[in-house]
Backbone as CSV, one residue per row, in Angstrom:
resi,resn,N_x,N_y,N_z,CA_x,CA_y,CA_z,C_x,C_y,C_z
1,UNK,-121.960,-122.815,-204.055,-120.624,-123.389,-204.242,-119.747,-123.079,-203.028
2,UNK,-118.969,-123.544,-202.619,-118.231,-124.062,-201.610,-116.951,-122.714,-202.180
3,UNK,-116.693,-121.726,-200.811,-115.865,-120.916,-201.353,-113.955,-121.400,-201.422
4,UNK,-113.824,-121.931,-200.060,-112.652,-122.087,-199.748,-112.031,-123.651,-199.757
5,UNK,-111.358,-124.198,-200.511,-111.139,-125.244,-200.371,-109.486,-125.064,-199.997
6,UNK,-109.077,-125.689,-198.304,-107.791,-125.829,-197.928,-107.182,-127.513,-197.907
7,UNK,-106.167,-127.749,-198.380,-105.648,-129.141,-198.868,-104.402,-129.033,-197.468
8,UNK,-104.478,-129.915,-196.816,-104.050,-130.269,-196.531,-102.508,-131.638,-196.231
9,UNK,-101.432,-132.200,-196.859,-100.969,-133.464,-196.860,-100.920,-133.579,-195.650
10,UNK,-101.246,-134.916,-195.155,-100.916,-135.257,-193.964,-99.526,-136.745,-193.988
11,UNK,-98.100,-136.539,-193.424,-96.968,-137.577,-193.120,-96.727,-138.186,-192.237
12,UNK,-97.139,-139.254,-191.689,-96.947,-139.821,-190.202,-96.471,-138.257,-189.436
13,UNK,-97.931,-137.900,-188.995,-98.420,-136.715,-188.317,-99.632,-137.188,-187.419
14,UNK,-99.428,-138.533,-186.971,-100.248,-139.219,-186.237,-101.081,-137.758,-184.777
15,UNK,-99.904,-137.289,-184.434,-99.788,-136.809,-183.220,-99.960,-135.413,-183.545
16,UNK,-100.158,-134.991,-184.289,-100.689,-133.767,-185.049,-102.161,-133.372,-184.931
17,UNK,-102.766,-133.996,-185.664,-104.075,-134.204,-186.789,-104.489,-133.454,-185.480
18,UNK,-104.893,-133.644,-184.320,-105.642,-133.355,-183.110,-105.675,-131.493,-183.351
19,UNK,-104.443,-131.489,-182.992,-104.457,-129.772,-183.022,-104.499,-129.292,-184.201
20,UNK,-104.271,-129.695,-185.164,-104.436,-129.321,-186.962,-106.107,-129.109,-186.991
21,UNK,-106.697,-130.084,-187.015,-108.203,-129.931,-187.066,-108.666,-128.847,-185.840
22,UNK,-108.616,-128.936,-184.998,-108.830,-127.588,-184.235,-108.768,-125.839,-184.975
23,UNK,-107.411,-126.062,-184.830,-106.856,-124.414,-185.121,-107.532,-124.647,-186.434
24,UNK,-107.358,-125.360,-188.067,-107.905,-124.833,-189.140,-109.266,-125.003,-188.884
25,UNK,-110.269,-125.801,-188.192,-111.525,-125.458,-188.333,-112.026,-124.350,-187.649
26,UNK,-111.392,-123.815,-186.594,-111.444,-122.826,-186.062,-111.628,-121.650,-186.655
27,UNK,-110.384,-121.796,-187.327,-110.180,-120.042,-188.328,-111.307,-120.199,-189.336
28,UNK,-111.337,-121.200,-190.325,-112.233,-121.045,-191.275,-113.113,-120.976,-191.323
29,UNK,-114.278,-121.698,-189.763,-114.979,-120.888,-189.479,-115.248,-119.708,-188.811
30,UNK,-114.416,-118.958,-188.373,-114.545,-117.770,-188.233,-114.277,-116.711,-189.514
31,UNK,-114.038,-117.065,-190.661,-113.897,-116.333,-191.988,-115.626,-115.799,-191.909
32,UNK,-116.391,-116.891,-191.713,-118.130,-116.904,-192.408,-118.247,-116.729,-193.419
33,UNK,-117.416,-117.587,-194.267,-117.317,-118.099,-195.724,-117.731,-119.668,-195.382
34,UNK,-118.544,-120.568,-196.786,-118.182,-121.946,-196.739,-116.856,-122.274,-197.302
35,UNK,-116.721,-123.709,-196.989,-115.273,-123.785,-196.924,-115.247,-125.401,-196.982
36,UNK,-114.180,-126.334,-197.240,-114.222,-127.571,-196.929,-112.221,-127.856,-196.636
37,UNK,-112.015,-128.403,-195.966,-110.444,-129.295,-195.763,-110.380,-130.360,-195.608
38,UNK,-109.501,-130.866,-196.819,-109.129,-131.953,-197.244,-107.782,-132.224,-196.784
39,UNK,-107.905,-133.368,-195.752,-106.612,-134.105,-195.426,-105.823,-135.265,-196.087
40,UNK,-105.442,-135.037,-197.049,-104.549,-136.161,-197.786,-103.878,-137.030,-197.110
41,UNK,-103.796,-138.083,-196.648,-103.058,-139.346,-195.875,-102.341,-139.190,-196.874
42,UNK,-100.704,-139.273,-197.289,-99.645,-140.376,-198.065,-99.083,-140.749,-197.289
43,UNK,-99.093,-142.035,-197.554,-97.883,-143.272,-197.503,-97.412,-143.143,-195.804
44,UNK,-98.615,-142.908,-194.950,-98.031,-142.900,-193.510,-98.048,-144.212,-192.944
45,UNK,-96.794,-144.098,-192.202,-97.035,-145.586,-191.211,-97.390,-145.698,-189.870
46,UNK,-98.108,-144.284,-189.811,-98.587,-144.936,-188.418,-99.929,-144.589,-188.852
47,UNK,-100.706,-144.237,-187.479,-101.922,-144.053,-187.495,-102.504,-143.012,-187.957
48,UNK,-102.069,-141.935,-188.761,-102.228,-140.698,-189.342,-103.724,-140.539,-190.126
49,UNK,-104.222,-142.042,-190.343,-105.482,-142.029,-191.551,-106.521,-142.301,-190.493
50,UNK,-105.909,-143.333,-189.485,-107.278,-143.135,-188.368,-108.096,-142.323,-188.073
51,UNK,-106.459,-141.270,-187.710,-107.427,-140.366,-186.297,-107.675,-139.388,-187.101
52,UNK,-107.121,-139.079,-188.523,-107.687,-138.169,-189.501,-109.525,-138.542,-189.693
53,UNK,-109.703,-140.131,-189.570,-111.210,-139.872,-190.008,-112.209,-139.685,-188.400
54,UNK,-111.543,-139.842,-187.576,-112.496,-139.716,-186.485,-112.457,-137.991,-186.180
55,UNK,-111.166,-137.185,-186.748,-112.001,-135.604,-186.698,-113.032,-135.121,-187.717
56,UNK,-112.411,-136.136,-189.197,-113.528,-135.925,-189.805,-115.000,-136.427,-189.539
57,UNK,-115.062,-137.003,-188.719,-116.522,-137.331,-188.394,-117.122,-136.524,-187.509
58,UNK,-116.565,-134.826,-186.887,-117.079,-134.296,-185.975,-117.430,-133.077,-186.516
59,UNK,-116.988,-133.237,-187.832,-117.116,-132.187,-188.928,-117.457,-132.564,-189.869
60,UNK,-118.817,-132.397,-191.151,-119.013,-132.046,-192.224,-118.454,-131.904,-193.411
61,UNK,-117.206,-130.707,-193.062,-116.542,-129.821,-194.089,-115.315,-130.607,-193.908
62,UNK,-115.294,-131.419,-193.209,-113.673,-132.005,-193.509,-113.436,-133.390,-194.173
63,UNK,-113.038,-133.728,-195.067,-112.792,-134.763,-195.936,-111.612,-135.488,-196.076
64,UNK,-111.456,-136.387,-196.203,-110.242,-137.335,-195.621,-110.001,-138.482,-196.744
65,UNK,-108.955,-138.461,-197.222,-108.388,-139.332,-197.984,-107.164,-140.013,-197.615
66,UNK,-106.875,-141.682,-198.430,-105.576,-141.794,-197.898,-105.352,-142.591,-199.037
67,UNK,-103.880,-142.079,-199.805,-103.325,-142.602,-200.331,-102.245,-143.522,-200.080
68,UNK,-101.953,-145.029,-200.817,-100.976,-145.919,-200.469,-99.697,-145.455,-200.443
69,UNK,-98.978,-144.450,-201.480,-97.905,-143.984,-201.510,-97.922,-142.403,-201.108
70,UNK,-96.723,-142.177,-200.728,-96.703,-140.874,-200.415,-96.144,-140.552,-201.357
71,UNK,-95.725,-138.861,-200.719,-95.341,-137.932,-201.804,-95.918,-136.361,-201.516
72,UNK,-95.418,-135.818,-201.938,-95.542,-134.115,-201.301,-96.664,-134.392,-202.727
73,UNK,-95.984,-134.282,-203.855,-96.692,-134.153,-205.054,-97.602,-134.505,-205.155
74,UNK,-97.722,-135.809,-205.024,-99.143,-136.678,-205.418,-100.269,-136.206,-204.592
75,UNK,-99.626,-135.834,-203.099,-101.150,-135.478,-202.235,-101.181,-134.257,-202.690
76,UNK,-100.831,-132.882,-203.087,-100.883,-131.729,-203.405,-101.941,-132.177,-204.877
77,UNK,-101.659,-132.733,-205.530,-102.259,-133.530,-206.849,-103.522,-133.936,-206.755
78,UNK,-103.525,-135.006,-205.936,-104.915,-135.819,-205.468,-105.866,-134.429,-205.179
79,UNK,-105.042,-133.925,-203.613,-106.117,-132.528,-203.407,-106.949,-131.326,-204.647
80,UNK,-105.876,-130.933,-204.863,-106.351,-130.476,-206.420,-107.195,-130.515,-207.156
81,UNK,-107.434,-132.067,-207.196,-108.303,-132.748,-208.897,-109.616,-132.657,-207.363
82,UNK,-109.430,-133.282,-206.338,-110.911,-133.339,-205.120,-111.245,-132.011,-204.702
83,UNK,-110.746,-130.861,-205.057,-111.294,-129.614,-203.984,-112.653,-129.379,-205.199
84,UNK,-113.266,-128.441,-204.377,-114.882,-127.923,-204.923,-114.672,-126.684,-204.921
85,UNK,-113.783,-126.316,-204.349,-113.527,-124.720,-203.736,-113.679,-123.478,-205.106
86,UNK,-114.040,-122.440,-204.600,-113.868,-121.438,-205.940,-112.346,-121.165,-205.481
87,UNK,-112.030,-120.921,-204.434,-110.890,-120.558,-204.171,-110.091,-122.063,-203.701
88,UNK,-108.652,-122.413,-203.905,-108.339,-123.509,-203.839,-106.947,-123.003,-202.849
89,UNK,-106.437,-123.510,-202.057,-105.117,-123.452,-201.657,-104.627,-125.127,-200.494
90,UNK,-103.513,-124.675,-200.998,-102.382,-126.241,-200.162,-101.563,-125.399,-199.548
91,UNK,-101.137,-126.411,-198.430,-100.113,-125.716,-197.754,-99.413,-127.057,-197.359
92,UNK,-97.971,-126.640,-196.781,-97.276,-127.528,-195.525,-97.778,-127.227,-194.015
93,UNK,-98.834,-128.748,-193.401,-99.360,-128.597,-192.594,-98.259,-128.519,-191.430
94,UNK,-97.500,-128.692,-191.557,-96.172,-128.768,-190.664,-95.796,-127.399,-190.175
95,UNK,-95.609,-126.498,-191.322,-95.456,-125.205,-191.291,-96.256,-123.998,-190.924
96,UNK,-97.516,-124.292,-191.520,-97.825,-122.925,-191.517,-98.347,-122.764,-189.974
97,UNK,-99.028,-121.661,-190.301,-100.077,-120.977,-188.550,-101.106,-120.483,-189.639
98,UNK,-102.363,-120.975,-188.768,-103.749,-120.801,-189.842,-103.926,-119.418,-189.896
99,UNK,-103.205,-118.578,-188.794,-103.625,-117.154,-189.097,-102.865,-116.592,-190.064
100,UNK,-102.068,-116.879,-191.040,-101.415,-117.112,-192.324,-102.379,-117.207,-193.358
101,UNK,-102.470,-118.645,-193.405,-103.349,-119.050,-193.808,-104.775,-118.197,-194.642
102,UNK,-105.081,-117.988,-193.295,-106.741,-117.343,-193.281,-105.918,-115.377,-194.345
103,UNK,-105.348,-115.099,-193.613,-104.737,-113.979,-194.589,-104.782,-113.668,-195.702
104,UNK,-103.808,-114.555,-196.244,-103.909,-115.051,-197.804,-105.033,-115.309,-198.405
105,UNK,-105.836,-116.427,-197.907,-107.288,-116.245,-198.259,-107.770,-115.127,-198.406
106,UNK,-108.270,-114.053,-197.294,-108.991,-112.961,-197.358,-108.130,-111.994,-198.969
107,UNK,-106.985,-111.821,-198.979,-106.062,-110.986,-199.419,-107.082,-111.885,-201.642
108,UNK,-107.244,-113.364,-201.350,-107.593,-114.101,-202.713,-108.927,-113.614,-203.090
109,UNK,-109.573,-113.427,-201.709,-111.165,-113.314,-202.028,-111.458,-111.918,-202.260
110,UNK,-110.444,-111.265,-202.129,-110.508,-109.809,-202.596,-109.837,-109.336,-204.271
111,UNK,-109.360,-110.392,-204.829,-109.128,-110.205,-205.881,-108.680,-111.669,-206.632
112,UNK,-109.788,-112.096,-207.490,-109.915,-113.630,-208.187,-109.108,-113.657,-209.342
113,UNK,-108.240,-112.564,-209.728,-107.902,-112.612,-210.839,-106.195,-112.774,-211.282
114,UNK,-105.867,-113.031,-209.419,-104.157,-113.396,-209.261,-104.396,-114.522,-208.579
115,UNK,-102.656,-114.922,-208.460,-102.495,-116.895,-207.708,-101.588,-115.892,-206.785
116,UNK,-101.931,-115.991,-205.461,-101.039,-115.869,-204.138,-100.160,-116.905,-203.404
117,UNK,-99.192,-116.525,-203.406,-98.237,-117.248,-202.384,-97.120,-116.568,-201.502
118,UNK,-96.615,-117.812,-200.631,-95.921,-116.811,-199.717,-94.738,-116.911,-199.775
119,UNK,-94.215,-115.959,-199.501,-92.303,-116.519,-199.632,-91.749,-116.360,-198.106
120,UNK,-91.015,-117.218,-197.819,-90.512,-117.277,-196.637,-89.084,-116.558,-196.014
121,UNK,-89.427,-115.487,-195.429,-88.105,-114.436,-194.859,-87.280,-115.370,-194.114
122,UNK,-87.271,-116.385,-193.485,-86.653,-116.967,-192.641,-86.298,-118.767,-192.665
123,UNK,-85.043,-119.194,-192.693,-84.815,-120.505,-192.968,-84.244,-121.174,-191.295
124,UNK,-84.182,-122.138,-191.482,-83.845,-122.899,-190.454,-81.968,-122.912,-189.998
125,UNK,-81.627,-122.474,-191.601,-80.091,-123.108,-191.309,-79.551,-122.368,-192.605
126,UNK,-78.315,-121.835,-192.244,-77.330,-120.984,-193.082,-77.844,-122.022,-194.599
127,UNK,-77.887,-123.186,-194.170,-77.377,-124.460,-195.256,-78.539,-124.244,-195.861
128,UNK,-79.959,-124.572,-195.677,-80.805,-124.512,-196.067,-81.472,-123.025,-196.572
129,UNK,-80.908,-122.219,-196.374,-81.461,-121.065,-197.290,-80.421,-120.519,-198.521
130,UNK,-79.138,-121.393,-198.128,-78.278,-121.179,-199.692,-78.731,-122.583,-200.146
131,UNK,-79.546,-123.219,-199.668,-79.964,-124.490,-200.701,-81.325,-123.923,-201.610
132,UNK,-82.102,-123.200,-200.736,-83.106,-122.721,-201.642,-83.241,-121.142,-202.383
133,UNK,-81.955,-120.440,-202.154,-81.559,-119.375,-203.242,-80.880,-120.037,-204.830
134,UNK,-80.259,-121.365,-204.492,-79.759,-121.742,-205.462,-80.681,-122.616,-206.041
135,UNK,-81.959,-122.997,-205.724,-82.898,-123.676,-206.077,-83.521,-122.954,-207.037
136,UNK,-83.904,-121.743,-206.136,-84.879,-120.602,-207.014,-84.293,-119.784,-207.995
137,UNK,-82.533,-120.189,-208.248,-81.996,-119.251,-208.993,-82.440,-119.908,-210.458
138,UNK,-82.170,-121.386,-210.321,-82.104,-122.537,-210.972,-83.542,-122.805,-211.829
139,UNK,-84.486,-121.688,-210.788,-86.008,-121.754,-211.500,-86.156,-120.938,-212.186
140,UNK,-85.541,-119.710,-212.076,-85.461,-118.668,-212.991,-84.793,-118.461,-214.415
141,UNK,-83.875,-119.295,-214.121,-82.735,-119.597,-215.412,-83.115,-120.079,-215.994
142,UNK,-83.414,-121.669,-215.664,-84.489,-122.757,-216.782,-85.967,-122.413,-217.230
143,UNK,-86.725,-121.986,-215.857,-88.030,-122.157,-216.261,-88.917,-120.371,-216.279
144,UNK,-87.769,-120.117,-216.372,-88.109,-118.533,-216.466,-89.206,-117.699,-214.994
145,UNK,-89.573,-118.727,-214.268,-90.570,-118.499,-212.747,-89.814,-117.339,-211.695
146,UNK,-90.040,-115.814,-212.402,-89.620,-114.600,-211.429,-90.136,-114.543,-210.051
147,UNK,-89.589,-115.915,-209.514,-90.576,-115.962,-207.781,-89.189,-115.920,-207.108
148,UNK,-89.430,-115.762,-205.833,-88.141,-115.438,-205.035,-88.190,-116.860,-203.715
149,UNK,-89.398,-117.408,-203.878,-89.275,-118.703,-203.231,-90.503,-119.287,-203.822
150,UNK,-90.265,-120.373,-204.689,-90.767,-121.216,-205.804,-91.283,-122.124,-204.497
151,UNK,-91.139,-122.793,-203.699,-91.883,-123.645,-202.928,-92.452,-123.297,-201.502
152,UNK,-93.048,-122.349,-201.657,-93.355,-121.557,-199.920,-94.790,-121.624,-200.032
153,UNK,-95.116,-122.125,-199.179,-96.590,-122.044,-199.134,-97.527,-121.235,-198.105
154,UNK,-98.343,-120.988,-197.877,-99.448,-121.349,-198.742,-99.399,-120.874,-199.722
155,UNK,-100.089,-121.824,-200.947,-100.766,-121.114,-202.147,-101.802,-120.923,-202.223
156,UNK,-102.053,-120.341,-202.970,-103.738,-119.914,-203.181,-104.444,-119.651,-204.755
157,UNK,-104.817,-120.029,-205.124,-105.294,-120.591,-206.670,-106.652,-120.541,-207.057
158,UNK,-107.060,-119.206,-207.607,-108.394,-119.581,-208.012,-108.645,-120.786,-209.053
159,UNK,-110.192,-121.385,-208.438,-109.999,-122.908,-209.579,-110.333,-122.758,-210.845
160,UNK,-110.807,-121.518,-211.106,-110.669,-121.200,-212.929,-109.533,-121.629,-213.348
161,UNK,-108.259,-121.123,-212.767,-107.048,-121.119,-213.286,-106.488,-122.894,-213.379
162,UNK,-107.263,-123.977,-212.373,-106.469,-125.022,-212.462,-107.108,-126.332,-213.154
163,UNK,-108.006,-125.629,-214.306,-109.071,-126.379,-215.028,-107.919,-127.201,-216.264
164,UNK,-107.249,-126.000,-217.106,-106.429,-126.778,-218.031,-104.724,-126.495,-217.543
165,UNK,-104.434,-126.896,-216.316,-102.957,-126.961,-216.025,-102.442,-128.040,-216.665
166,UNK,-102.880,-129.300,-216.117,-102.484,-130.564,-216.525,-100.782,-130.986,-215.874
167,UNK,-101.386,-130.660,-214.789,-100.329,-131.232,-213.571,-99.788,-132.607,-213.702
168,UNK,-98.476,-133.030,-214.353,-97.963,-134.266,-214.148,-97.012,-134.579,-213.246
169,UNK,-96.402,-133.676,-212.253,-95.434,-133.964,-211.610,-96.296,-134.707,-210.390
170,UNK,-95.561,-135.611,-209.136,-95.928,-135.974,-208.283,-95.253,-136.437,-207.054
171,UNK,-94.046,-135.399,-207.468,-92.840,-135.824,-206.263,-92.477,-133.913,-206.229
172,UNK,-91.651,-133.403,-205.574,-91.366,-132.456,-204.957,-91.164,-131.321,-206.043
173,UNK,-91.257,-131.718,-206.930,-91.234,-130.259,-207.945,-92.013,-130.406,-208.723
174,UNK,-93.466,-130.748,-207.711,-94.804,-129.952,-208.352,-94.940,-128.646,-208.091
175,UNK,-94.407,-127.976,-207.395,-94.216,-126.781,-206.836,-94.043,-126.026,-208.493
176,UNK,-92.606,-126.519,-208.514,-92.268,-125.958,-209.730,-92.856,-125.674,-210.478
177,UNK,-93.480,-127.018,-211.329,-94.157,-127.060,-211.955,-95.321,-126.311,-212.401
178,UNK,-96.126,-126.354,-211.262,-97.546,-125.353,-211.106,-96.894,-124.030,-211.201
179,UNK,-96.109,-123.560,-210.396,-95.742,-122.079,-210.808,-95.224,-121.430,-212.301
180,UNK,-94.475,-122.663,-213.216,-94.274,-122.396,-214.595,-95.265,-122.724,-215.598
181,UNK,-96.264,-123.433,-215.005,-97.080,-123.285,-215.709,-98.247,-122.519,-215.546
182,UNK,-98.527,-121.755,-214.559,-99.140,-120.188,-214.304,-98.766,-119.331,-214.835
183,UNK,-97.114,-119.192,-214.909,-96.718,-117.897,-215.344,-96.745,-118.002,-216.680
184,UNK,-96.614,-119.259,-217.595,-96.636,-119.550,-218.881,-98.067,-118.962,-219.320
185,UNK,-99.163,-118.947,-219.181,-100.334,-118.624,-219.163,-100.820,-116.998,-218.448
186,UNK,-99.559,-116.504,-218.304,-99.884,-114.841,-217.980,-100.943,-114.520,-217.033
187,UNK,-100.365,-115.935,-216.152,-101.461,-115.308,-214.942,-100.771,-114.639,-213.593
188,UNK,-100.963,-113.683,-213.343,-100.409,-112.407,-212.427,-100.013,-113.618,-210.803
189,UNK,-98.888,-113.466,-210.601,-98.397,-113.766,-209.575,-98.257,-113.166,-207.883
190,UNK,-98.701,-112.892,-207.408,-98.613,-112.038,-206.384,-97.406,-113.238,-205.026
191,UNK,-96.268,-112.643,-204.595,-95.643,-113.252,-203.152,-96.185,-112.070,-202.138
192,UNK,-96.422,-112.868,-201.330,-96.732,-112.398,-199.474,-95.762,-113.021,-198.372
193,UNK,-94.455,-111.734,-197.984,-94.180,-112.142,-197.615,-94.224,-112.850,-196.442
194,UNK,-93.828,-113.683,-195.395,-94.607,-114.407,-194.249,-92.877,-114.555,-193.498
195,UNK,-93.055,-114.367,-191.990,-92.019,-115.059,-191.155,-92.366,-116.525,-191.257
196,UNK,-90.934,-117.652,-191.601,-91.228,-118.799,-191.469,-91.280,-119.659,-190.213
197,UNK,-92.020,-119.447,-189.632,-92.242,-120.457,-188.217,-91.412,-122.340,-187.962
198,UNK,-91.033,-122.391,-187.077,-90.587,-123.032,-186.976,-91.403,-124.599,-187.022
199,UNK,-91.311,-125.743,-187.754,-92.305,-127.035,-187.669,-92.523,-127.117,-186.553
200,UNK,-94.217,-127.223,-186.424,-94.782,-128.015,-185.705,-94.317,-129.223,-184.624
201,UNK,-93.572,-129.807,-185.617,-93.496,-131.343,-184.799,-92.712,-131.851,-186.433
202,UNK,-92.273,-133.100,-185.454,-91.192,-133.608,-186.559,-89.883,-132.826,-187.638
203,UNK,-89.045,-133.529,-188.794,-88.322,-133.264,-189.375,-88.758,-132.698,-190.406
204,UNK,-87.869,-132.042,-191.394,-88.459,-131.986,-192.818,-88.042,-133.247,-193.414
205,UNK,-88.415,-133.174,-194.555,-88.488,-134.629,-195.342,-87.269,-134.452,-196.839
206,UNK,-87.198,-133.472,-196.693,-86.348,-132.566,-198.035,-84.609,-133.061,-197.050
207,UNK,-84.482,-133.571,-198.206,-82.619,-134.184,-197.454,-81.819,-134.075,-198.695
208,UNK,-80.554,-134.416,-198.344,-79.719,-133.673,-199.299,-80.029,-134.933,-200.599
209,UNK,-80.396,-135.820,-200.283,-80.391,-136.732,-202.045,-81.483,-136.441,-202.972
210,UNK,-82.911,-136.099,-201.847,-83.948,-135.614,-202.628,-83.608,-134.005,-203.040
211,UNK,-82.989,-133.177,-202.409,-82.643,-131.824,-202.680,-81.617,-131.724,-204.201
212,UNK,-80.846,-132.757,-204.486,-79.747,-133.018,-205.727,-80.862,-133.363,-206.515
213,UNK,-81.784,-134.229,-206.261,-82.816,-134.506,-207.817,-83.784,-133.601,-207.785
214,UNK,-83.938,-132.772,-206.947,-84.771,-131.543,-207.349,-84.035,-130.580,-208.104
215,UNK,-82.748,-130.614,-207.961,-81.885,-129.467,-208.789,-81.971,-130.308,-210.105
216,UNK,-81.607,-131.329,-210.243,-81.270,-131.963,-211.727,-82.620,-132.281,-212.392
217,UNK,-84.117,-132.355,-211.675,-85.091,-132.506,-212.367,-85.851,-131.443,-212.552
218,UNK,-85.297,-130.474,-212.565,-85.820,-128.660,-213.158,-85.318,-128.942,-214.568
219,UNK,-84.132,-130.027,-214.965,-83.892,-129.654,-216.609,-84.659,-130.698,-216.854
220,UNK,-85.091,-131.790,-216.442,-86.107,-132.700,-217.137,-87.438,-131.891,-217.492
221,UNK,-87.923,-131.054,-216.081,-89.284,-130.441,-216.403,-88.849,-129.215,-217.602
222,UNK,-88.155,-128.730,-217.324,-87.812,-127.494,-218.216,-88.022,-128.349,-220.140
223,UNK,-87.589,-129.160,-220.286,-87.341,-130.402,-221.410,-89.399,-130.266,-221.381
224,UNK,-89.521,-130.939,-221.088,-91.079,-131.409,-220.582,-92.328,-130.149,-221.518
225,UNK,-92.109,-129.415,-220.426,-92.308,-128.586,-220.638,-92.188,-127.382,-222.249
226,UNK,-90.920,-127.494,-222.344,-90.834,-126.495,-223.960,-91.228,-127.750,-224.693
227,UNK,-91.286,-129.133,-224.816,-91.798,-129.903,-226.077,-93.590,-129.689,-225.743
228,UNK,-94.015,-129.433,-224.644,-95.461,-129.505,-224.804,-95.601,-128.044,-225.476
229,UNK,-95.392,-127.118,-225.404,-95.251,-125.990,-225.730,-95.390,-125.839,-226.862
230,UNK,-94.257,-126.565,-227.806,-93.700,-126.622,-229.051,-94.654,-127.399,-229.849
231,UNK,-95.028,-128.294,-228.969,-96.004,-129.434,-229.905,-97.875,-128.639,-229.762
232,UNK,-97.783,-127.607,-228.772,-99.261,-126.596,-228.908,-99.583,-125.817,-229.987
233,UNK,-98.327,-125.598,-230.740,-97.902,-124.545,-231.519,-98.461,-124.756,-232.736
């Protein structure tokens, strides 16, 4: 069985993919674990699905999908239901540094019986780190998730744990989601903390209209959520 499965989304990251496939095939093979990475195409308009399959053709272990619509969610989703991995993790390819990455891994494969993630010491902008204290306060209140940054990645997920989640979100608070429904199920949480590096290349995609329906759709999931609960009972 295939130990490490890393998910990748890829966003009109045309100009990316080149050095992405490098540095992560690099590290993961230097783990000397098997391993496979999955590049999720959403909803890009440029050439992002191309040149995604011509690295996958120089590699084996790398697998390439492309979905018509985007979405943080849906490719985090898609990846998910496609990894083989005993060990499973997604990240923001934008963000991280594989020697992160590879960390967290080692830190998973040393103990299968927690979900790792990272929380990020460092924001871009006064604005944006009182946007995501009041995010994560907002996760704690509603959805009871004692994390100190609900959307920091990498995660890391053994795939025992993501057999009966039943992931329906598919826009930006799948994050959420997956984390309240881990902790609902008393599975041990571990944060690592990580300096947040500055993107790669390009913008973030998180703007202030999608940032207002991520605050107001924590009470839809929160709703969601206690009726599935209620109706398990």
């Amino acid at each position: 069985m295939i130990k490490y499965s890393v998910i990748l989304p890829i966003y009109n990251q045309e100009k990316q993919i080149d050095f992405l496939y490098t540095q992560y095939t690099e590290k993961l093979t230097e783990t000397g674990d098997s391993w496979e990475l999955l590049l999720i195409v959403n909803g890009s308009r440029d050439k992002s699905f191309e040149t995604a399959q011509k690295m996958a053709a120089k590699n084996p272990n790398v697998r390439v999908f492309n979905l018509e619509k985007g979405g943080w969610g849906r490719a985090v989703k898609f990846g998910l239901s496609e990894a083989r991995g005993a060990i499973v993790c997604y990240t923001n390819s934008a963000r991280t540094i594989p020697e992160q990455l590879i960390l967290v891994l080692k830190y998973s494969s040393a103990n299968s019986q927690v979900v790792l993630k990272t929380t990020r010491v460092a924001r871009e902008s006064l604005r944006r780190k009182m946007g995501s204290i009041l995010y994560n306060y907002e996760n704690r209140l509603l959805l009871g998730t004692p994390l100190w940054d609900v959307n920091g990645t990498p995660k890391v997920i053994p795939a025992q744990f993501l057999k009966d989640l039943n992931i329906t979100e598919e826009g930006d608070l799948i994050d959420a989601e997956i984390m309240a429904r881990i902790y609902r199920k008393n599975i041990q949480i571990i944060e690592i903390l990580i300096v947040s590096p500055k993107r790669i290349e390009g913008q973030s995609t998180t703007k202030l209209k999608s940032a207002i329906k991520m605050y107001t759709g924590l009470w839809r999931l929160k709703r969601n959520l206690d009726a599935e609960a209620k109706h398990a009972r």
